[in-house]
Phi, psi and omega in degrees: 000124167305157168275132152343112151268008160286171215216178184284339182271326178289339153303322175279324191280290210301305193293328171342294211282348166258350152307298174325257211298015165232348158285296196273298198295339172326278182322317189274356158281302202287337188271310168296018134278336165278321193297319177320292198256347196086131198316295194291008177317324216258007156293346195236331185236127177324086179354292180302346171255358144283327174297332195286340210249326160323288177302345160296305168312312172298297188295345170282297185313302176293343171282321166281358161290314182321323184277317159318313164289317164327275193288308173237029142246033144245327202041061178265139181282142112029277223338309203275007167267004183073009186256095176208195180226013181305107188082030180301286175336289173305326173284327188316292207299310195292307225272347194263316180321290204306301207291338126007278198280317173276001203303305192282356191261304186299328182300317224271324171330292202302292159318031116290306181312278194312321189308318192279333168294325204282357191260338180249028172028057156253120203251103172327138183259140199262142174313162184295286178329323161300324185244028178241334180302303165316338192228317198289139188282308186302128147292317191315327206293273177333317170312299159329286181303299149356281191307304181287354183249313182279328238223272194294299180319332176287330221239299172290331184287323149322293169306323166300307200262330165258356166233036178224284211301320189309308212290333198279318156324322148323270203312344185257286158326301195102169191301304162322307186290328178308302166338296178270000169275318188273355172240352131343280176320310191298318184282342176283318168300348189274330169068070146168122204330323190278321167255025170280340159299310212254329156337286192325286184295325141357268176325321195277336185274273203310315166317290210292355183281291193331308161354272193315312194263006183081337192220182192257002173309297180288336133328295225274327190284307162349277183328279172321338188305287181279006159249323166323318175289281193325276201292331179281015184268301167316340168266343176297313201297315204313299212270328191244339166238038162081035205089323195289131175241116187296127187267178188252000000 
């Protein structure tokens, strides 16, 4: 795979621009869309399937800034993003082997964590997402969450955090450090305190596989793997314990 000529400011201009646009620009959509369509659209069209289709929308704008800088202010192939098929077979299968193998490391985190809320009598407050799983009513609606959780979210986020921010961290930092700067940020973006340990050891698997394999197959199927497990645990709770999701 070529090296990356892009740099920590070009990294730093992106992430800008996905606080902005998810901070600032949400709100300033959806209030242009009440202005548009009228105050009671979100009374007629679910909330949650405007939040859903915003955060698609972001998330699509920023991977074509990713790509902008890639392609023609670097002028770089996809390629150097890790998006290739090299060795395909073999890293998928070597990249599942690891998530396996850390697998019992992140459950064990997610137990600790819980142990230290329930001993400081503090009860996690559940991602936004987690709880539209858990509550929404719609299939079409689930389906939608569903489709973005498993599927579109792993293949851009992958991309933001392991074939764009590592390399431009790499080229400043070095590879380790890259590692543990880009699976910080990744668990940090998620905004919660509470899954921020097994986020973390998450990143840090997904950082040392790209590492290895050079390209981004083995991330995105992990990633996809491991949100898949996440939800179908959540549709057990939804459907067979009323919703409840049991702390350890």
């Amino acid at each position: 795979m070529p090296k990356s000529r892009w740099n920590i400011r070009d990294a730093i201009k992106v992430f800008f621009a996905y606080i902005i646009l998810m901070f600032i620009g949400m709100p300033v959509l959806v209030q242009f869309i009440r202005i548009i369509f009228g105050r009671n659209i979100l009374n007629i069209i679910d909330n949650t399937s405007v939040i859903l289709f915003l955060s698609f929308f972001i998330n699509v704008l920023v991977c074509t800034y990713v790509f902008y800088i890639v392609k023609v202010v670097h002028r770089q192939s996809i390629a150097a993003l890790g998006l290739s098929t090299i060795n395909l077979p073999s890293n998928i299968k070597w990249g599942i082997k690891q998530y396996l193998f850390t697998l019992p490391f992140i459950i064990i985190a997610g137990i600790i964590v819980n142990l230290i809320s329930s001993y400081f009598d503090i009860t996690p407050e559940m991602q936004d997402v987690v709880q539209w799983v858990l509550e929404e009513k719609s299939f079409f609606i689930l389906a939608s969450l569903l489709f973005f959780g498993v599927i579109l979210a792993p293949v851009m986020e992958e991309i933001l955090f392991r074939g764009f921010l590592l390399p431009a961290l790499k080229n400043t930092f070095g590879s380790r450090y890259a590692i543990v700067i880009s699976a910080f940020l990744f668990a940090g973006i998620h905004m919660d305190m509470f899954a921020i340990l097994q986020i973390f050891i998450l990143g840090l698997l997904l950082g040392y596989v790209y590492e290895k394999t050079q390209t981004l197959a083995a991330p995105i199927i992990i990633h996809v793997l491991h949100n898949s497990l996440t939800l179908m645990f959540l549709l057990y709770f939804k459907f067979f314990l009323k919703g409840k999701v049991p702390l350890f």
